[in-house]
Structure formats: C-alpha cells, structure tokens
C-alpha positions as CSV (number, residue, x, y, z in Angstrom):
1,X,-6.3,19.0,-44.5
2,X,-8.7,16.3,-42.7
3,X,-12.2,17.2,-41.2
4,X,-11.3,17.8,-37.6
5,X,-14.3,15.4,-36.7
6,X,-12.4,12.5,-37.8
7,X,-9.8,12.5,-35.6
8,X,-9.6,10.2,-32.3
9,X,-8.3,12.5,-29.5
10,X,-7.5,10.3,-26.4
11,X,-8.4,13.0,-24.1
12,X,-12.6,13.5,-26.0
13,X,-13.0,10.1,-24.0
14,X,-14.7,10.4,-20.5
15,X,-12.9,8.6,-17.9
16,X,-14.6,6.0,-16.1
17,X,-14.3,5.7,-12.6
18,X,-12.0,2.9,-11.1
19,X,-14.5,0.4,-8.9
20,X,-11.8,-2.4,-8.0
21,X,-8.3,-0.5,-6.5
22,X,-6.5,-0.8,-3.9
23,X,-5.4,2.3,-2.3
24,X,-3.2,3.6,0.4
25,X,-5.9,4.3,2.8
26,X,-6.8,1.1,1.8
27,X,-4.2,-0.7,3.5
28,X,-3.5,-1.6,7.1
29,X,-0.5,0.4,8.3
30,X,-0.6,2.0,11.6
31,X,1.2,0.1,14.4
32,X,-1.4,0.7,16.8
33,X,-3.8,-0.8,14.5
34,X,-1.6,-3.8,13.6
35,X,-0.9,-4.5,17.0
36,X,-4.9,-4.5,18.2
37,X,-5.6,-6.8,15.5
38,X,-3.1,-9.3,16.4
39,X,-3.5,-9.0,19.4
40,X,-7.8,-8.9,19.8
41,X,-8.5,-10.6,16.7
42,X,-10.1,-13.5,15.1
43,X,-8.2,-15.9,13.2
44,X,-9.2,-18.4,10.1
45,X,-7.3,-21.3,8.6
46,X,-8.3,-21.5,4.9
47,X,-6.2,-23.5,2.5
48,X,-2.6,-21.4,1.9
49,X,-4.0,-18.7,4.4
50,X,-4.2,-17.5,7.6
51,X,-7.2,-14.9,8.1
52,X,-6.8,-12.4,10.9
53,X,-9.4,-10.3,11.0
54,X,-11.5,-7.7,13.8
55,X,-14.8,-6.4,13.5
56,X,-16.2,-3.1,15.0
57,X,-18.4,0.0,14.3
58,X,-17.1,2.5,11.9
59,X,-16.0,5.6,13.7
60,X,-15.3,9.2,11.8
61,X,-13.6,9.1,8.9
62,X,-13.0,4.9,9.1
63,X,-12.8,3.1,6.0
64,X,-15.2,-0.2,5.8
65,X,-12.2,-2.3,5.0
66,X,-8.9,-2.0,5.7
67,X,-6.1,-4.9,4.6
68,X,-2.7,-5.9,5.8
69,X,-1.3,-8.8,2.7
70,X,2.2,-10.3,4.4
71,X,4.1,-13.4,3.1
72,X,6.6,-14.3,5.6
73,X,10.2,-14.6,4.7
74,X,10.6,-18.2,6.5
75,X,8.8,-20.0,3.7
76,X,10.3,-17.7,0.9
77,X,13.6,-17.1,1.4
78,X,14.2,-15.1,-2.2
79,X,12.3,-11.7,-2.3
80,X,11.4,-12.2,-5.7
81,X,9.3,-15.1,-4.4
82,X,8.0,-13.3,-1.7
83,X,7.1,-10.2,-4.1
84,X,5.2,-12.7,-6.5
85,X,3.2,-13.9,-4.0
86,X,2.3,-10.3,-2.6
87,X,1.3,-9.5,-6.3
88,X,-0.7,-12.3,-6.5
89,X,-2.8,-11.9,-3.1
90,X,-3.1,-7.8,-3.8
91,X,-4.4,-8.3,-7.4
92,X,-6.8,-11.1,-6.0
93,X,-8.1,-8.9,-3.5
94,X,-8.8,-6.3,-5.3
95,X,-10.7,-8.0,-7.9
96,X,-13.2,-9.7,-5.1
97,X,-13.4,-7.3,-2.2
98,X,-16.4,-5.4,-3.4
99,X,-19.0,-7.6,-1.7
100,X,-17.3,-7.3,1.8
101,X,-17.1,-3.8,1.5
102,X,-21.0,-3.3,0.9
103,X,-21.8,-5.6,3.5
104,X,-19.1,-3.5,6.1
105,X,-20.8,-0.1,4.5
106,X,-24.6,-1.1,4.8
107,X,-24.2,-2.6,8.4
108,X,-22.0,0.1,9.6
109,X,-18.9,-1.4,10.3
110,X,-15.2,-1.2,10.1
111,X,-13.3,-4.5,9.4
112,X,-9.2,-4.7,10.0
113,X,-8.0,-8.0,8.1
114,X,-4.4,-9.6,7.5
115,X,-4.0,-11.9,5.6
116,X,-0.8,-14.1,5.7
117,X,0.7,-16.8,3.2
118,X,1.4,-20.0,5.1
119,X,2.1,-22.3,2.1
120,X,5.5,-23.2,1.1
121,X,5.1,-23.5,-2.9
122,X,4.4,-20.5,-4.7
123,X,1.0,-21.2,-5.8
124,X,-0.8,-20.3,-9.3
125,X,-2.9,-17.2,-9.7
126,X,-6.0,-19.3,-10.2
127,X,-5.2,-21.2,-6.4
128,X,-4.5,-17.7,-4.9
129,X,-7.6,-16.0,-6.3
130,X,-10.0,-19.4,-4.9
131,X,-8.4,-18.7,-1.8
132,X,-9.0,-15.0,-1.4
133,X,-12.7,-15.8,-2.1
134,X,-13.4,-18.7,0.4
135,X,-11.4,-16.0,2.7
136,X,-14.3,-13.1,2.0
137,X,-16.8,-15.5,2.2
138,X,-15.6,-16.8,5.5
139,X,-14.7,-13.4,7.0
140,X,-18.5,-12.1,5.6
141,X,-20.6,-14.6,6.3
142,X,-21.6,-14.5,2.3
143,X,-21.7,-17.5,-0.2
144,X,-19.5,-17.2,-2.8
C-alpha cells in the first residue's frame, strides 16, 4: 500500500478564481436596452469595427460593462463564418476588458457597448484581438 501523502488528489487543489470571463449578466440582452443604445448612442469606426457604445451612472444592481458582439449575416453568408468570427471577438474581449471595467467601477458608471464586424474577410485572431484593444482604448479614453 502507498503512503496516502503521495498521492495527487485533483480536488486537495484550491481553485482560483476566474478574473477574465464573460458571463451572462455580462452580455447586452434586453430589448429595451438594445434599442436605447442604438438609438442614443455614440458610435466609433475602428478598423473591421463599428463601436456603439452609451455611457451613464450605474443604478442598483448595474453592471460596469455590459456587451452586445454581432457579426451581420450580409458579409458572412455561412454561419460557420459568422460563428468564427463571434468566437474570435468574445475571446478577445474577454482577455482585454479588465481595464474598462475598473475605469467604469472607480468612476461610477455603467457602459452599454456593441460591437459589430463590418469587414468582409474573416480576419486572424491576432487582427481581431488589435482591434478589440484600439476599441477599449477608444471607448475609455486609456492608452493601450
């Protein structure tokens, strides 16, 4: 019989908390919500990208950042193209959205932001991820 101190249990690990996800509550999904923003907010041209996006202070229970990721069906015709893209944008996002979300936190506000793929080619990871930043940067006010 082996010494029970030897053996590796997967659970005798501590799990470490998860900084960079993208949740439900996360995500931009109420009509009303969707319809003010395109309706009252901003918008930003950044290469492959088109930035909605609407500032104002949090209210009870708001999260600092909510996002709305759409690829639009006219310049992907395939879903599997469309779903790539979607992949590509959401992982990108959720690798860099951790300075916005401080800044909206520590200044007290609420941002809603869509972010919509306007170029025709389906672009590489590295392009989409360049993009996402200039779009944080722009949208913050922060140098990247």
């Amino acid at each position: 019989m082996k010494h029970p101190s030897r053996r590796i249990d997967a659970f005798s690990f501590p799990m470490k908390k998860r900084v960079a996800s993208f949740n439900k509550s996360e995500r931009l999904c109420s009509v009303k919500a969707i319809s003010e923003l395109f309706a009252e907010g901003r918008s930003l041209n950044i290469s492959s990208l088109r930035i909605l996006y609407r500032i104002r202070s949090v209210s009870a229970g708001m999260l600092p950042v909510r996002v709305l990721i759409t690829v639009p069906r006219r310049h992907f015709k395939k879903a599997v193209d469309r779903n790539l893209m979607r992949r590509r944008i959401r992982e990108a996002w959720r690798k860099n959205k951790e300075p916005l979300v401080a800044l909206m936190k520590e200044k007290s506000l609420s941002a809603d932001i869509a972010i919509i793929w306007t170029d025709t080619m389906i672009r590489p990871y590295d392009y989409t991820e360049k993009s996402i930043k200039e779009a944080i940067a722009r949208v913050s006010g922060l140098k990247y």
